[in-house]
C-alpha positions, -999 to +999 in steps of 0.1 A: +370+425+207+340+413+232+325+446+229+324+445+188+311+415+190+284+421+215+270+456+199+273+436+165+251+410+183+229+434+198+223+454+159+215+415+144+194+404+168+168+429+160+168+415+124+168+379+130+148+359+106+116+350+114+096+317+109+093+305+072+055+311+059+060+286+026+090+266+011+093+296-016+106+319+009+138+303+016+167+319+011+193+305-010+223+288+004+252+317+016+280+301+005+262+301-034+250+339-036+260+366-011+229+389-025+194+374-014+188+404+001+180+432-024+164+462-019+164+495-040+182+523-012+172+559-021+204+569-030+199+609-039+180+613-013+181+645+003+202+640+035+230+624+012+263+640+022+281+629-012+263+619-049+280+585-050+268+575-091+253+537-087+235+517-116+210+489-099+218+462-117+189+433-110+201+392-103+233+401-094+256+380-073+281+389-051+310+360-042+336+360-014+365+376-031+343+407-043+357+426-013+387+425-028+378+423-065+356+455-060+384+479-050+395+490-082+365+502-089+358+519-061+388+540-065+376+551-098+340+553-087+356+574-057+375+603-081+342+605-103+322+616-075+351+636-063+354+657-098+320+655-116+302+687-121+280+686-092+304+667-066+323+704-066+305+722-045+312+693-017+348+694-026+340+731-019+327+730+011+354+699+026+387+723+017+364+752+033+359+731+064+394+721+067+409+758+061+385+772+088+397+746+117+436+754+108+429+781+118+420+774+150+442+738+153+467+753+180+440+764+201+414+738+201+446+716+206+452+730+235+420+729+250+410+694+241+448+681+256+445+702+282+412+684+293+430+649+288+460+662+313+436+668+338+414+641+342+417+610+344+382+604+333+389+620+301+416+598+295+393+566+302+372+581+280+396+588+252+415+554+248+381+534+247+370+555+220+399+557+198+396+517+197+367+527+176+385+539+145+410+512+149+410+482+119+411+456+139+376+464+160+361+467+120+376+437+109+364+423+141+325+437+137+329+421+096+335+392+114+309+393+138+284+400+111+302+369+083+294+348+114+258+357+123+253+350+080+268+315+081+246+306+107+215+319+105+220+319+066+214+361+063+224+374+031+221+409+044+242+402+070+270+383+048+268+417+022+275+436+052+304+419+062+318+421+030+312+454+021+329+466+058+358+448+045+358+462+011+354+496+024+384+491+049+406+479+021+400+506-005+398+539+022+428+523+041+451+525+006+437+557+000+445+576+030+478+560+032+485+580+002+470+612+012+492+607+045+527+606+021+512+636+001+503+661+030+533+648+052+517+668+079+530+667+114+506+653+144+506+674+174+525+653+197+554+664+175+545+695+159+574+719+156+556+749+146+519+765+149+499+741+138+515+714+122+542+717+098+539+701+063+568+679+047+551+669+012+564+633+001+584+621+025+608+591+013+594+561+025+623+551+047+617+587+064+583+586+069+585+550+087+606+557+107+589+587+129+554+584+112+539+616+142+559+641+120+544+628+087+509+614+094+482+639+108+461+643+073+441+630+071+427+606+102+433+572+094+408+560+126+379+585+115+378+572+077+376+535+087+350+544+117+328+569+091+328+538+067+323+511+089+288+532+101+280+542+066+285+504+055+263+491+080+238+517+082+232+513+043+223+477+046+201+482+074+185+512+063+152+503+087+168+506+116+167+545+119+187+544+156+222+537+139+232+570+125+228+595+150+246+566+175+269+565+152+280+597+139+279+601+178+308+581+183+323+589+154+323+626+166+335+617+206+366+599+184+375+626+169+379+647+203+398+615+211+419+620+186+425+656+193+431+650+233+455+621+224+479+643+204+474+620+176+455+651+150+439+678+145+406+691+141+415+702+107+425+667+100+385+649+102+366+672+072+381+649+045+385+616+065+348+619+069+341+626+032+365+597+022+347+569+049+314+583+044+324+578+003+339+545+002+316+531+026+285+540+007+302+527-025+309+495-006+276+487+005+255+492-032+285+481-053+274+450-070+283+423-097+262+418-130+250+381-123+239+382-161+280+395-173+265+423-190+288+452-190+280+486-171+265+512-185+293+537-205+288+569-189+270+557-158+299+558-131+291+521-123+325+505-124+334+468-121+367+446-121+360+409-124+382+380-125+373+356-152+386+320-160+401+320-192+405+283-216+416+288-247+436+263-278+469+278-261+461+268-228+440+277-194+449+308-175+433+340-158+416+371-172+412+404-156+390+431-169+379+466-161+346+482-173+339+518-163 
C-alpha cells in the first residue's frame, strides 16, 4: 500500500499546479465538476493497439457515481470494438497470439517454474510483482490519486481516479465471465498437457477449487494493463509511463507463469481487454448539455436521472448507444 501511494506521489508531483497568473484561471471546485481538465487525446493514432470508437463531446461533466454509472456502456462500447469491421483483424491477431503460446504452455511453464524453484531471488521477485495486478494496489493508486485531487483541487487527477475505478469495475465483471466460459485449468493443478478446459463450470464447482477453473484469462494482467492505460491516457505528456509500465506489466506476467498461477497463453486477451476498458474509461464522458450520443457513433452512455411527475417522485434509468 506504501509503495502505491508513493509511486502515485512520485507520477503527481511532476504535474502539480503551478502559481495562478489571473483569477480567470481557477479551476472550478472538484466536488462540482470532475472535468476541468479537457484535452482532445489523439485517439487513432498510429501506435493504438485497439480502435476504441469515442465522440468528444464539449462541457461535459463527469460526477462521483460515473464510475459506476459508466459501466454499461462500456461493455457495449467494449463488444463494438471487438466486432466492427476493422476491430477483426486485432481479434485476428489476439486468438493467433494465444494459439501460438499453447503451444508452447508446458514448456515455457516449465522453464519459468523451474527458475522460481531455484532461486530465491526469483521468488522475491515474483510475489512483489504479482501485487501489481492485484485490485486492491489499483483501488489503492485510485485512491492515492482521489486524494492528491481533493487537495490540490486537480481535475485531472480526480478523472483519473475515477476512470481506474471504472475500468476495474467493468474488466473485473468481464473476465470473471470469460473465466466460467473457458473453465481452464491453472498449472498448479493441471491434469493434462497444458491445461485442461471444463467449459461452464456450476458455480458451486468452480468456487470451490477455483486453480482447476480459472487460468483464462489473467485476472491480475487485465486490471494492471488498464490501470497503466487509464493513467497513461490522462497524462499523455508524460512520455516515461508506458514503457515503465508495459515493463512491469510484462515482469507480472512471468510472475504469473513462475507462480503456477497461468499460462503464457493466458495474457494475449487479458491485455487486449485492460488495454480496452482502460482506454474506454479514461475518454468516456457525460454530455453536460443532455444531448443524446450520436446514433451510429459507438459513444454509449447510461445516466441516472431524477424523475417528478403527477403520480409521484422516483428514478429514471436510460441507455443511449
Amino acid at each position: 500500500m506504501k509503495l502505491s501511494f508513493i509511486v502515485t506521489g512520485v507520477l503527481l508531483s511532476l504535474t502539480a499546479p503551478g502559481p495562478r497568473l489571473c483569477a480567470q484561471e481557477e479551476d472550478p471546485s472538484p466536488a462540482e465538476n470532475f472535468s476541468g481538465y479537457q484535452y482532445e487525446p489523439a485517439l487513432q493514432d498510429a501506435d493504438s493497439l485497439l480502435s476504441v470508437p469515442y465522440v468528444s463531446q464539449g462541457g461535459s461533466s463527469l460526477k462521483w457515481y460515473s464510475m459506476f454509472t459508466n459501466i454499461p456502456g462500456d461493455w457495449l462500447l467494449t463488444g463494438e470494438s471487438a466486432f466492427r469491421p476493422e476491430g477483426l483483424p486485432v481479434m485476428g491477431g489476439i486468438a493467433l497470439a494465444t494459439g501460438v503460446l499453447l503451444l508452447g504452455d508446458h514448456q515455457t511453464y516449465a522453464i519459468s517454474h523451474g527458475m522460481y524453484s531455484r532461486s530465491a531471488d526469483v521468488r522475491f521477485a515474483t510475489n512483489q510483482f504479482l501485487r501489481a495486478g492485484d485490485g486492491r494496489t489499483t483501488l489503492e493508486i485510485a485512491g492515492a490519486f482521489a486524494l492528491y485531487g481533493f487537495v490540490w483541487t486537480d481535475n485531472r487527477a480526480l478523472r483519473t481516479a475515477s476512470g481506474t475505478v471504472e475500468a476495474l469495475l467493468a474488466s473485473g465483471v468481464a473476465v470473471q465471465i470469460f473465466k466460467r466460459v473457458a473453465g481452464r485449468e491453472s498449472p498448479q493443478v493441471v491434469t493434462q498437457g497444458n491445461g485442461k478446459w471444463r467449459p461452464f463450470p456450476g458455480i458451486q464447482v468452480y468456487n470451490r477449487n477455483q486453480p482447476r477453473y480459472y487460468a483464462f484469462p489473467s485476472g491480475h494482467l487485465t486490471t494492471e494493463m488498464a490501470t497503466l492505460t487509464v493513467i497513461a491516457e490522462n497524462y499523455p505528456d508524460m512520455k516515461w509511463i508506458r514503457p515503465v509500465g508495459y515493463g512491469i506489466v510484462g515482469l507480472t506476467g512471468v510472475s504469473l507463469v513462475n507462480k503456477g498461477w497461468h499460462w503464457y497463453s493466458d495474457f494475449p486477451l487479458a491485455i487486449a481487454m485492460g488495454y480496452t476498458f482502460g482506454r474506454i474509461a479514461a475518454h468516456h464522458e457525460d454530455d453536460a448539455s443532455g444531448a443524446e450520443s450520436v446514433p451510429g457513433s459507438g459513444a454509449a452512455s447510461f445516466n441516472v436521472l431524477p424523475n417528478i411527475g403527477p403520480q409521484g417522485t422516483g428514478v429514471m434509468l436510460s441507455l443511449n448507444f
